[in-house]
C-alpha positions as CSV (number, residue, x, y, z in Angstrom):
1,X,145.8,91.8,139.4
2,X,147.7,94.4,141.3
3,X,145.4,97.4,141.3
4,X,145.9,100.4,142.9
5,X,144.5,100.7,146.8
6,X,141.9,103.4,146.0
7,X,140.4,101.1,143.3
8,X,137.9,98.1,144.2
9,X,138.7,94.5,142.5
10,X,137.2,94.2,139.2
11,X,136.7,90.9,137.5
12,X,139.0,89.8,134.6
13,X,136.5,90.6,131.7
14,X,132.9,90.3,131.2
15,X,131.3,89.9,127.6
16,X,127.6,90.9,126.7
17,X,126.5,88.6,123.6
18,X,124.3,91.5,122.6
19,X,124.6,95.0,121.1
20,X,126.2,97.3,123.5
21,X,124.6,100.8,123.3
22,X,122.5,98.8,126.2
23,X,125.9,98.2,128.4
24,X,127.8,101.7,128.5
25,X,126.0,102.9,131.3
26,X,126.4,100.1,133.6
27,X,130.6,99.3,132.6
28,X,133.3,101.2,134.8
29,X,135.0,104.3,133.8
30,X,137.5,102.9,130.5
31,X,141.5,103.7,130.4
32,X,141.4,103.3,127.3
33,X,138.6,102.1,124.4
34,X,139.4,100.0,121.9
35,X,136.8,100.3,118.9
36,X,137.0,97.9,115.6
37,X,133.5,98.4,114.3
38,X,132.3,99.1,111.0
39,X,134.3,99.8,107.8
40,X,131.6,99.9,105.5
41,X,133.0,97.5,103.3
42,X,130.8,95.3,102.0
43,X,131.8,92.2,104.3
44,X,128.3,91.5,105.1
45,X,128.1,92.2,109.3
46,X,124.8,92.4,110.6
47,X,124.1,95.7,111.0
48,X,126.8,97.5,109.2
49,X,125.6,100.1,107.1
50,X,126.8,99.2,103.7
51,X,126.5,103.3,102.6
52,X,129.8,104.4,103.4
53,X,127.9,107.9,103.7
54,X,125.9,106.3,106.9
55,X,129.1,105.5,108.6
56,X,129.2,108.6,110.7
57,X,125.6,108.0,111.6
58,X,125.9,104.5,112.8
59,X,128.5,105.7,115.3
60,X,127.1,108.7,116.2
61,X,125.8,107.4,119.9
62,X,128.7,105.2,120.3
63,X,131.0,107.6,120.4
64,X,128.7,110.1,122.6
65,X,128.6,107.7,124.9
66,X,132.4,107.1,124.9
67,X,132.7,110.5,125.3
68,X,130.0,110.7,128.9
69,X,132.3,108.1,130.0
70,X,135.8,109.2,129.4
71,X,138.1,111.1,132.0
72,X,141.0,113.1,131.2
73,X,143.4,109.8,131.1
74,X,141.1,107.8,128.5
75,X,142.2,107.2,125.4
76,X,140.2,105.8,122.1
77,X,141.8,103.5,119.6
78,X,139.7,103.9,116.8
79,X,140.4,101.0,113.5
80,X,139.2,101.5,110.3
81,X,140.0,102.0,106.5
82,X,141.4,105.4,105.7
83,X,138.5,106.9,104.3
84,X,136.2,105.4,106.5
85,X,138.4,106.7,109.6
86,X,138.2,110.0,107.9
87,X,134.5,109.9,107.4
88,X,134.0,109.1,111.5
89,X,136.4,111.9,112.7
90,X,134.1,114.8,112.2
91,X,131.9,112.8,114.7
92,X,134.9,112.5,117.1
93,X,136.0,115.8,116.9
94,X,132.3,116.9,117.7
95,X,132.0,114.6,120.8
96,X,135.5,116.6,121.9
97,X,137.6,113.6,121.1
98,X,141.4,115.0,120.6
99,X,143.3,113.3,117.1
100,X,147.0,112.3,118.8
101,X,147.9,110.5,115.7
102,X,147.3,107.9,112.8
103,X,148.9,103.9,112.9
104,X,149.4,102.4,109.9
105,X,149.0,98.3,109.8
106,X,151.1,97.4,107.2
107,X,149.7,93.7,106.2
108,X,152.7,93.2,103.6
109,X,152.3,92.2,99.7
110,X,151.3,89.2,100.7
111,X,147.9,90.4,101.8
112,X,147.2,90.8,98.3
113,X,148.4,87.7,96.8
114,X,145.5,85.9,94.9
115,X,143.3,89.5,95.3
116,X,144.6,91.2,92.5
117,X,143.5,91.2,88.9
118,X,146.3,92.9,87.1
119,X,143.8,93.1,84.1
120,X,140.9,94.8,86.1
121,X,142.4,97.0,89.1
122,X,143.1,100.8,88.9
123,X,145.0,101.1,91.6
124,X,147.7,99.9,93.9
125,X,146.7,97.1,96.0
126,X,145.4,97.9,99.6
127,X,147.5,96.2,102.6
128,X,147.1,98.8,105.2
129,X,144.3,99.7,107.9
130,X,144.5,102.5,110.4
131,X,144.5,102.7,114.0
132,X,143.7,106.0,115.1
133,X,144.5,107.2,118.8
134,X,142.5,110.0,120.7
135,X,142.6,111.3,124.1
136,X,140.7,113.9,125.9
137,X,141.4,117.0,126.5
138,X,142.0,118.8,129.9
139,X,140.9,121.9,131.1
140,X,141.8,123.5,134.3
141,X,140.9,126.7,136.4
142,X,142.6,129.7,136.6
143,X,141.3,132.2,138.5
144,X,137.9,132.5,137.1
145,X,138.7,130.9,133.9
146,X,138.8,127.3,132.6
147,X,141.6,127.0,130.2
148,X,143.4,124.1,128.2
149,X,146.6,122.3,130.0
150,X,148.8,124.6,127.7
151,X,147.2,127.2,128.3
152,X,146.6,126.9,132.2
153,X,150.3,126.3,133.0
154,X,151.5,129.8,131.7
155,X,148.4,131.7,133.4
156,X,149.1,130.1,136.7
157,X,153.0,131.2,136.2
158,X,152.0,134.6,135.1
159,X,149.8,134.9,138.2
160,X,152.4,134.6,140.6
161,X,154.3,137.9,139.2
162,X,157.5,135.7,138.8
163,X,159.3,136.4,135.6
164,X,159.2,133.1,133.5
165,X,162.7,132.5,133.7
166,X,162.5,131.8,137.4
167,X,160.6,128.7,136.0
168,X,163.8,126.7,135.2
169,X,165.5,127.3,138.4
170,X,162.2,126.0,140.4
171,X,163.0,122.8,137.8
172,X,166.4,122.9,137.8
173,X,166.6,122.9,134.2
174,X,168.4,125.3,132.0
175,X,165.5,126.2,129.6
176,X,163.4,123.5,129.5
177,X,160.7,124.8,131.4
178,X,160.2,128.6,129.2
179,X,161.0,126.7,126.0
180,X,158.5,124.3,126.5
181,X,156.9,123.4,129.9
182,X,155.2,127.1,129.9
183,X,155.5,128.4,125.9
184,X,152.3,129.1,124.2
185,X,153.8,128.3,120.7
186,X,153.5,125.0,119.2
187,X,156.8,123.6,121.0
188,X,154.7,123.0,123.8
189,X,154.3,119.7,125.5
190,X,153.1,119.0,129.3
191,X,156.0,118.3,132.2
192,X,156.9,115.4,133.8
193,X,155.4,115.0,136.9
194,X,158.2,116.1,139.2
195,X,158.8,119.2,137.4
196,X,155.0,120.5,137.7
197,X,155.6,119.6,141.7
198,X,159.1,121.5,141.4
199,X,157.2,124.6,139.6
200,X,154.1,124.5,141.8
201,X,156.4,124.3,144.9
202,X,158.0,127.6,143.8
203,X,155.5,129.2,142.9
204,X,153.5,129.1,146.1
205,X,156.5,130.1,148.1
206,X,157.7,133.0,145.8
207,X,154.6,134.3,144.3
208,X,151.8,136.7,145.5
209,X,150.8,135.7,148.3
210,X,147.3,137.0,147.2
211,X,146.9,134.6,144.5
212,X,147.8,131.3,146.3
213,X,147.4,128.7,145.6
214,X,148.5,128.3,142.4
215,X,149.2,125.2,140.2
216,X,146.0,123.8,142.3
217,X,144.8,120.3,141.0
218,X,142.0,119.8,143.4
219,X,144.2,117.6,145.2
220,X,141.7,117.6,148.1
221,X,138.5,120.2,149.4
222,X,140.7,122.3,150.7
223,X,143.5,122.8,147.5
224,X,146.6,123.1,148.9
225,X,145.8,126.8,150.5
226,X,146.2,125.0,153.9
227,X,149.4,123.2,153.1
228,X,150.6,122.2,149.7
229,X,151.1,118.3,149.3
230,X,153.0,117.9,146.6
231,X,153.0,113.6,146.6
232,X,149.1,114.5,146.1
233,X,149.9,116.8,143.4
234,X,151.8,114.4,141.4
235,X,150.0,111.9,142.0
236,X,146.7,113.4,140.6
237,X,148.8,114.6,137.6
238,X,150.5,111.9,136.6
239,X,147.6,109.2,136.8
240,X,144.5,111.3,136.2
241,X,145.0,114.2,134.5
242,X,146.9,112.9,131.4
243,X,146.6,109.7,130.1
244,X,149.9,106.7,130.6
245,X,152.2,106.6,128.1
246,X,155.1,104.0,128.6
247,X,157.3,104.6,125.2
248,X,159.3,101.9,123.8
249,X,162.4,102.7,121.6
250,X,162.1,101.3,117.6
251,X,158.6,101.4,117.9
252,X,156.9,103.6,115.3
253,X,152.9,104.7,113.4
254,X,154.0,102.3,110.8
255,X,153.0,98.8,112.1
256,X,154.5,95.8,110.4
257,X,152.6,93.0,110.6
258,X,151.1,90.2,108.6
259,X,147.6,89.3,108.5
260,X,146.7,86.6,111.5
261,X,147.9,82.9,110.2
262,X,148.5,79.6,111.6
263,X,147.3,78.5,115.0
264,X,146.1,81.8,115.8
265,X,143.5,82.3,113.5
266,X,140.4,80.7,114.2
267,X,138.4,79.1,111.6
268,X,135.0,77.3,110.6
269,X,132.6,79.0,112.9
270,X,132.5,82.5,110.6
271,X,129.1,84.1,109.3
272,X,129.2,81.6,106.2
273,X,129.1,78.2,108.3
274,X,126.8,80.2,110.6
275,X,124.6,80.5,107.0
276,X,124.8,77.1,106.6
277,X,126.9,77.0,103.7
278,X,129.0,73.6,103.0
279,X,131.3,74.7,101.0
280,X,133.5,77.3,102.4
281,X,136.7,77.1,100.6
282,X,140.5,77.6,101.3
283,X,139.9,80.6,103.7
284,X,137.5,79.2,106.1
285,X,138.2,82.0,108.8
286,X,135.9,82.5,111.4
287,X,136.6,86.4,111.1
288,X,137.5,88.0,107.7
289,X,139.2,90.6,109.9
290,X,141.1,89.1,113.0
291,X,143.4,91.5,114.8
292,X,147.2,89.9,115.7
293,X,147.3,89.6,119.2
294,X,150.8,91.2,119.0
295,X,149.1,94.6,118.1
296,X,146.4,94.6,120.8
297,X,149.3,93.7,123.1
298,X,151.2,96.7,121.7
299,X,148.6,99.1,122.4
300,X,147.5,98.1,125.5
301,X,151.3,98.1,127.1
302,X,151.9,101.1,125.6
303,X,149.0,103.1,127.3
304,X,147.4,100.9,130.2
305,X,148.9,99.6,133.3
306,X,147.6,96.6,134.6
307,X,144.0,96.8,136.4
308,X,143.2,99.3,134.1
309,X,139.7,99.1,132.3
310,X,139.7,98.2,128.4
311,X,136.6,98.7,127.1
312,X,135.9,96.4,123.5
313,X,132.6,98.0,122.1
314,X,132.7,95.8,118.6
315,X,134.4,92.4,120.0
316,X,134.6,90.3,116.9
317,X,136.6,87.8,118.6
318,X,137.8,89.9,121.2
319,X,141.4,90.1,120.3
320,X,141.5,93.1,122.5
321,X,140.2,91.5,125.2
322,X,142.1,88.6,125.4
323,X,145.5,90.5,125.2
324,X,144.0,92.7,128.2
325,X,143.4,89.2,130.4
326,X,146.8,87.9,129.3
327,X,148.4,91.9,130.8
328,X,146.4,91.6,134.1
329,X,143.9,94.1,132.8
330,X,140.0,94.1,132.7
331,X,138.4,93.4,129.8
332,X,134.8,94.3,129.0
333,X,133.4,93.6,125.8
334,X,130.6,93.2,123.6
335,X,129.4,91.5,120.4
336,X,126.8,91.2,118.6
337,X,126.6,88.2,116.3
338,X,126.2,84.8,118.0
339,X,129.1,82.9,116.5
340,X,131.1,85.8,117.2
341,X,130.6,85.7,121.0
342,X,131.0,82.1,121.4
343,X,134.3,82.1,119.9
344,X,135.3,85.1,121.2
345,X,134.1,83.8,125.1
346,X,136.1,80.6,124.9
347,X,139.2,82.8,124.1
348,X,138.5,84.5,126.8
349,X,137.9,81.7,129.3
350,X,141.3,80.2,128.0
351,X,143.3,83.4,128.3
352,X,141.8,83.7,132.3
353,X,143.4,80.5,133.0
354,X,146.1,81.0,131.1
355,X,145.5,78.1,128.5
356,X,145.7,80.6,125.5
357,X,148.9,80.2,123.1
């Protein structure tokens, strides 16, 4: 994997056939959490509560413990039905989990083919789950205060005495940096890296000289009282201040994708021939719900880079995992039902040696 210098070597992915409130503690700091647990309905997993009402109970110290783990960069992809998703986000929002925004898997009409009884159903057929991102918010110190990342950047402007249209001549930009960079309306939206170094750079040249530094980011003991590094600067803020985002044009929330098919989906090993039962009819699936490995892919590309950590709390088969081996990522997962992990560790072992299709 190419990691970055400052981080140690980490193995591709380790899987705990087990329930994993008992692994938080010991896994590395996560980029980015992947959770697929419980929906709440009615497929029969051990240990799902079957009351959607319970739902937000059951994750309760799961996503507490996300939230003692997570840095400023993680992110949490959380899958569910709609109202199950909506049930869970008061628990989110609690544990200071920040809604980004809702993805719609969009299964297609043939999802419901051979589900629907025109004579019985009340409503339009379901083919959609959700996929819910959340990252955690920043705060930073001003002065004596600790303030949001909006909020911070147009304090530590306003300290320096510099009228805020200075701001876009430090970026070179004819009104970016009021308009948006420094605005405390809803237009808001953080700079790019250079133009936080461009502001910061200005400001501790042309400001008070009482209030230096300003723009700090802790980039070492000292701040950059003794001499501003602005490579330092940029660096912290870039990689571990906000979390990565590598956008991809024609890409949108609305995910269309049919359910997993052909040689793909793995079959005959599920919680019914784990029962014992013979007869197992035309869908035979190991898992009732197994994720396409072109959305885990998706995700992870869109928010990781490789040697970044990918934690998979509810594994199932550990479609996340396997797409973070196959992108040079670590993986580390857990699941609790025995038929689960077996399957889900030979898809592993074939994606580390690169035998997976």
């Amino acid at each position: 994997m190419n990691l970055p210098p400052s981080q140690p070597a980490r193995t591709a992915w380790s899987l705990h056939p087990g329930d994993v409130l008992g692994c938080y503690q010991d896994w590395p700091a996560p980029d980015i959490i992947i959770a697929d647990g419980p929906y709440s309905v009615g497929e029969g997993y051990p240990g799902d509560p079957m009351n959607l009402a319970k739902l937000p109970e059951w994750y309760e110290p799961h996503v507490a413990a996300w939230a003692r783990a997570a840095t400023p960069r993680t992110l949490l992809w959380f899958w569910n039905t709609e109202v199950g998703w909506a049930t869970v986000h008061p628990v989110l929002a609690r544990h200071g989990w920040h809604y980004e925004q809702a993805c719609v898997w969009d299964k297609g009409l043939r999802h419901a083919a051979g589900r629907v009884n025109s004579h019985t159903i009340r409503h339009f057929p379901v083919v959609t789950e959700l996929c819910v991102m959340y990252s955690r918010p920043v705060e930073l110190a001003s002065g004596d205060k600790m303030l949001p990342l909006q909020q911070w950047m147009r304090a530590e402007w306003l300290r320096t005495g510099l009228p805020l249209r200075l701001a876009n001549q430090a970026c070179g930009v004819k009104n970016a940096a009021t308009r948006k960079y420094l605005t405390a309306d809803n237009l808001w939206y953080p700079p790019p890296g250079t133009a936080l170094v461009a502001m910061a750079k200005y400001a501790n040249q042309h400001g008070r000289p009482e209030g230096r530094p300003y723009f700090e980011l802790a980039c070492d003991e000292r701040g950059v009282a003794a001499g501003w590094d602005e490579q330092r600067l940029q660096h912290r803020w870039e990689h571990t201040l906000r979390y990565r985002w590598h956008h991809v044009h024609g890409i949108s929330n609305v995910w269309d994708c049919p359910p997993v098919s052909g040689p793909e989906r793995l079959r005959g090993r599920g919680l019914r021939a784990a029962a014992g039962r013979q007869n197992l009819g035309a869908d035979n699936s190991t898992h009732f719900n197994q994720k396409p490995l072109m959305l885990m892919r998706r995700i992870l590309q869109a928010c990781t880079d490789p040697g970044d950590v990918i934690w998979e709390p509810f594994g199932g088969l550990c479609t996340a995992s396997v797409a973070a081996v196959q992108l040079g990522r670590a993986a580390y997962a857990a699941e609790l039902v025995p038929s689960f992990a077996e399957a889900a560790r030979e898809r592993l072992q074939m994606a580390s040696t690169n035998l997976f299709a």
